[in-house]
Structure formats: C-alpha cells, structure tokens
N, C-alpha and C positions, 0 to 999 in steps of 0.2 A: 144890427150887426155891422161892424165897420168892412170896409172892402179887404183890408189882408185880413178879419177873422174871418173872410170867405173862401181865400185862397189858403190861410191856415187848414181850416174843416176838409178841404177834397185833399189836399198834403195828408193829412193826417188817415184820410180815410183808406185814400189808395196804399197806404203806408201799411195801416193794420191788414186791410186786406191780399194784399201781398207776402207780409210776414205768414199768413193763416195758409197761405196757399203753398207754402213749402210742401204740404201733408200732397199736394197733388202732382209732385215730380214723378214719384214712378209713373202715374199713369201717363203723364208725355212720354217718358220713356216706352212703354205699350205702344202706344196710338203711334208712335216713332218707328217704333218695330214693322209695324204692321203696314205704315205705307212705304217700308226698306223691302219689303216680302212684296206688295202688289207692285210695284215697278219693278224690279227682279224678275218677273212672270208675267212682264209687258203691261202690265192694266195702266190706266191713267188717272189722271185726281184730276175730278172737277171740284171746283173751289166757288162759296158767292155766298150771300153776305147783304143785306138790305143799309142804306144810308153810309153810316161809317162803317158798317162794318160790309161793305162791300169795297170801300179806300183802304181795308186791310186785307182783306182778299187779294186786291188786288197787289197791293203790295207782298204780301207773302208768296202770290204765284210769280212775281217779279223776279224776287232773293233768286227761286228755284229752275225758271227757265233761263235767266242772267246767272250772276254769283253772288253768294251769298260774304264768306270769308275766303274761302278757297277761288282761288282765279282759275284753275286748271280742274274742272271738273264739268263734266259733259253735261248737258242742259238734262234738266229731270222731265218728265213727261205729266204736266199741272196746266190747267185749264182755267180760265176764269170764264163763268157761263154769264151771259147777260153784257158783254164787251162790247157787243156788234150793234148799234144805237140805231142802226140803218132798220135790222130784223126785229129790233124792240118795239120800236119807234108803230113799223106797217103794225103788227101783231097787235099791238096795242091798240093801236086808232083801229083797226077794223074788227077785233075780236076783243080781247080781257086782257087786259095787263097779268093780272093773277095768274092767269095761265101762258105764260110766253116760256117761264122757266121748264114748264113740263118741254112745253112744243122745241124749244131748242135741246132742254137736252134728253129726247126721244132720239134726234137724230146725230148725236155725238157717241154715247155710252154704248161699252158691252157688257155682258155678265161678268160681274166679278170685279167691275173698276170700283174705285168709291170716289164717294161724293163726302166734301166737307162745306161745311156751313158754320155757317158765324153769325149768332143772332143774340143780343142781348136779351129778350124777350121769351125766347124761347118758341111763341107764336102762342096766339090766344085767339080763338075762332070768337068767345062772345066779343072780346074789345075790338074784331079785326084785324090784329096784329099780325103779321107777314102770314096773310094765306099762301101768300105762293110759294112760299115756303113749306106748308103745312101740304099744300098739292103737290109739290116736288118730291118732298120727302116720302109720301102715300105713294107718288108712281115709284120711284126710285126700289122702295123695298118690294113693291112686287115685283120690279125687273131683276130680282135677284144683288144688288149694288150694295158694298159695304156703305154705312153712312157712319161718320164719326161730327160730330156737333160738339163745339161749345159754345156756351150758352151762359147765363144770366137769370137773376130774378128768378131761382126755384124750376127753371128749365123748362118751361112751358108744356106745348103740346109736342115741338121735339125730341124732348127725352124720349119719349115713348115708343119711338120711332128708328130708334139710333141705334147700331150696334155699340159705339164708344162714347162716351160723353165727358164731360168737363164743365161741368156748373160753376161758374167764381159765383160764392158767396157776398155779394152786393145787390141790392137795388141800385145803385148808380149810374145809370149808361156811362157815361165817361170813366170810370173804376172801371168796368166791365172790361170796357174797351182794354182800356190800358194795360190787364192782368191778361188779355186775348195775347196783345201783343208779346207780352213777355212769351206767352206758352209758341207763341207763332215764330218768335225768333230762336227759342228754343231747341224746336223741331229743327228749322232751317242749322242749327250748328250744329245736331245729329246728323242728320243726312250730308252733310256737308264732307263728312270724314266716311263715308258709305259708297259713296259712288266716285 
C-alpha cells in the first residue's frame, strides 16, 4: 500500500465513522444536560483519560475552566485528576501506579460530583488495559459519583460501570480519539451558552 493509500484509509475511516455517529447527538445532548444540572447544584467534573486521551482531557477541561467560544463566561468547575506529577510521580515509586487515580481522587470528590473519562479501550482486566481506570471507576460508583465515559472498541469493562456512555463505533484509536473530540467540543459549545 502506497503512503497516501494510508492517509486515504484513516480519511476515509474517520469519515464514515463520524457520518455513523450523527445517531449519537441527542445523547451529547443528555450527558450536556446533565453536567448543566450537576454544576447548578455545586458538584464538580473530574475529568482523565490514559495517553491521548488524557491530552484530551485535558484539553477539554482547559475549553471549561478558560473559554471556550464565549469570552465572558465564568470559569465552570472541571478537574483534570492525575495533573500533579509531583503526587503521581511519590505514589507511583513507592506504592502502584494503578492505584494513584483512586488515592487522588479519594481526597477531591463528594457525593454526587461526576467523574468522566476517556478511554478508547474501554479497559480489559485479561489484556491489562487501563486498570486504573477500572479501580477508579469500581471506587467512584460506590462513593455514590455520576460516571459518564466514552469509549471505544465495544466499551470495555467501563460500560458497565457508567451511568452514561458513548461508544464510537471504531477499533481505531486515532478515529476514536478524533469522534471523542468532536463529542468534547460539542459539549463545551453547549455549556458555553448555559453558564
């Protein structure tokens, strides 16, 4: 395969795949609603995200504590967990990496915030795919915590887990990403006109 039939194929793919995801607008609208209701009522969004899609995280909690389109609009209350490289970093070397995401945010969350995550994988306990994700998620919903995920690749062991989901239809990590984003900029131009 020559090199632009390679950059043809992912065009083509993210192409279809995003045509296919139009069926999944109201649910951004939902998932939209619903963290316009928990900041309204004080709760906070933790946000995080493994590899790239934790450079989308953090970009989307950027849009919302910054601006998004609107300049005059009050900083929204979104957290990116795992920031602090200092607490990762000890956590890590002296205890589990896997387990930093619970230990940090044990001491952030109250009843009622949500938590969103961004995982193309979804998490898969036999391949090891983002445990710590899969331990977040397990603490999170016993502490009572909205969790809204999207996800990837048939949604993993997240689905499961979630109050709200968003699967993009792809095995692609980079499609995945890429259809994240649109849903991630999405939300940010709802809220944008909300607060």
């Amino acid at each position: 395969m020559k090199l632009n039939d390679k950059i043809l194929e992912h065009y083509n793919e993210t192409l279809r795949v995003l045509v296919e995801s139009k069926k999944i607008i109201p649910k951004i609208e939902k998932i939209s609603k619903i963290i316009k209701e928990k900041i309204r009522k004080n709760k906070k969004v933790f946000v995080y995200g493994n590899g790239g899609s934790f450079a989308d995280s953090s970009h989307f909690v950027g849009e919302l504590i910054a601006t998004y389109r609107k300049k005059k609009r009050r900083a929204l209350p979104f957290c990116l967990l795992c920031s602090n490289t200092a607490s990762l970093t000890a956590w890590s070397n002296d205890f589990n990496f896997d387990d930093f995401l619970v230990r940090e945010f044990s001491s952030l969350n109250s009843k009622g915030d949500v938590l969103f995550l961004l995982s193309t994988s979804g998490g898969n306990i036999k391949r090891k795919q983002s445990i710590n994700l899969i331990k977040l998620v397990k603490f999170a919903k016993r502490r009572g915590i909205f969790i809204i995920s999207l996800l990837g690749k048939g949604g993993g062991v997240l689905k499961n887990y979630s109050n709200e989901t968003i699967i993009v239809d792809s095995n692609k990590t980079g499609t995945i990403q890429e259809i994240h984003k649109i849903i991630l900029h999405s939300i940010c131009n709802y809220l944008d006109d909300c607060f």
